[in-house]
C-alpha positions, 0 to 999 in steps of 0.5 A: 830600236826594237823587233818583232817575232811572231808564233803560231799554236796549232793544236791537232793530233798527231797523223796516227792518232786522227783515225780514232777521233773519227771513228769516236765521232762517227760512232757519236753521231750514229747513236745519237741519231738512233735516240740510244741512251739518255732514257728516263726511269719511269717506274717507281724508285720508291721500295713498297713497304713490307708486309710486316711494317704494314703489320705494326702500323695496323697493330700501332692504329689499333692501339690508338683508336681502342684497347682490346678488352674483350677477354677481362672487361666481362670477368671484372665487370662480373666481379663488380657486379657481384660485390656491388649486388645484394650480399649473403648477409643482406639478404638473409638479414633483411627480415630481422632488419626491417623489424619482422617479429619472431615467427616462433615467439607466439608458439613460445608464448601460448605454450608458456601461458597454457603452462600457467593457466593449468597450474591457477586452475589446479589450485583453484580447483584443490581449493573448492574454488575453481571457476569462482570469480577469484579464480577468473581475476587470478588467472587474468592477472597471471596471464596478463603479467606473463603476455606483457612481460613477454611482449615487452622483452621481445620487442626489446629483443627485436630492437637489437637483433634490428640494429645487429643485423642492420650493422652487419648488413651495412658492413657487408655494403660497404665491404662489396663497394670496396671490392667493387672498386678494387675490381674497377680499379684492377680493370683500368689497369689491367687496360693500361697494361694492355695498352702498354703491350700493344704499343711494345709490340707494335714497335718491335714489329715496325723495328723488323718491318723497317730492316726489310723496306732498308733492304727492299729499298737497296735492291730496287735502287740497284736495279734502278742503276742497272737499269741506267747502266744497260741503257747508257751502255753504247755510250759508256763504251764510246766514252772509253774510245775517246778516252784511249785515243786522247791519253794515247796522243798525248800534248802535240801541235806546233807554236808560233808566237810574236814578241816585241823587243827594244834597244835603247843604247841604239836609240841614244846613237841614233840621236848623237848622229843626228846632232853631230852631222850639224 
């Protein structure tokens, strides 16, 4: 055999407590109708960036698209010009180099030739003999030896003095080409550098920029939560309303439940008796 019970959970506050609720609902009710709360943010949560890492972005673009050289590209362009130009030696040499005569080698000469034809003629003359045609042929012959003689040493003087002065003019070229190079090459590095400082520089300066958009970017996030606050204040404050009522009612309501059970021995009985009244 087996019976029924049966049981029934109401869950309600307790009489105090329900004045609470209502007054939590009602309040709900009243804001919501009003539209308080639930805004959107409309500016922006995004901080500006600072002056200073606008600054170091300027200053990296810069150092990008073009090197600053305006204080040594003139200085070593003037250094390269002037060791590649015509040099002291060049040009004080290049008369010589050519192969011009000595502009003083004709005075030299007819003053060495007068010298001789005085002293055939003095002789000439001690001799009875003067203007005789022995006289004429000796002072020929004797001025003829000394002009070629003359003539001959110093073109072998100026071939020399060509090649000497030609050699040191090409020193002094050469020379000037490797100042020239040593100016270019002290110019491109001295860009590299420059190079180098502006991309230093411009990083410190985007280092300091980036510590203030940190900071920018914590405060407008504050006021962003301020904001949010503020508005859902009413909100808030009904929240702790139904907070208190619920934690100060506690569990409460009654229960009602159906359960079945069964008998067997009393089931057995049951048979027996219906077998023993035959």
């Amino acid at each position: 055999m087996s019976s029924k019970t049966s049981s029934t959970t109401e869950s309600k506050p307790p009489a105090w407590a329900k004045p609470m609720f209502k007054l939590a609902g009602q309040e709900g009710l009243n804001l919501y109708n009003t539209g308080a709360g639930g805004n959107a943010y409309t500016g922006s949560t995004v901080a500006d960036l600072s002056g200073t890492t606008m600054s170091g972005i300027n200053n990296l673009a810069q150092a990008g698209a073009n090197t600053n050289t305006a204080g040594t590209r003139p200085l070593f362009q003037g250094i390269g010009a002037a060791a590649t130009g015509p040099s002291f030696a060049e040009q004080n040499l290049s008369g010589i180099a050519s192969g011009a005569d000595n502009p003083y080698f004709e005075q030299a000469l007819e003053g060495q030739l007068g010298k001789t034809a005085s002293k055939v003629q003095s002789q000439f003359a001690g001799a009875g003999r003067y203007g005789s045609g022995a006289n004429v042929g000796a002072l020929t012959g004797e001025l003829g030896n000394i002009r070629s003689n003359a003539l001959s040493n110093q073109w072998n003087q100026n071939i020399q003095n060509q090649l000497a002065a030609t050699g040191q003019m090409d020193s002094a070229r050469q020379a000037g080409l490797g100042l020239g190079l040593n100016a270019t090459n002290a110019m491109a590095g001295q860009d590299q550098k420059q190079f180098e400082n502006a991309l230093t520089g411009a990083g410190a300066t985007l280092q300091a920029g980036g510590l203030l958009d940190n900071q920018a970017q914590k405060q407008l996030s504050d006021q962003v939560n301020a904001w949010y606050e503020q508005d859902n204040q009413d909100w808030n404050r009904l929240g702790l309303l139904t907070s208190a009522a619920s934690g100060a009612a506690g569990p409460y309501g009654t229960q009602r439940g159906t359960s079945t059970t069964s008998n067997p021995m009393g089931a057995i009985g049951a048979v027996g008796s219906m077998f023993g009244g035959k």
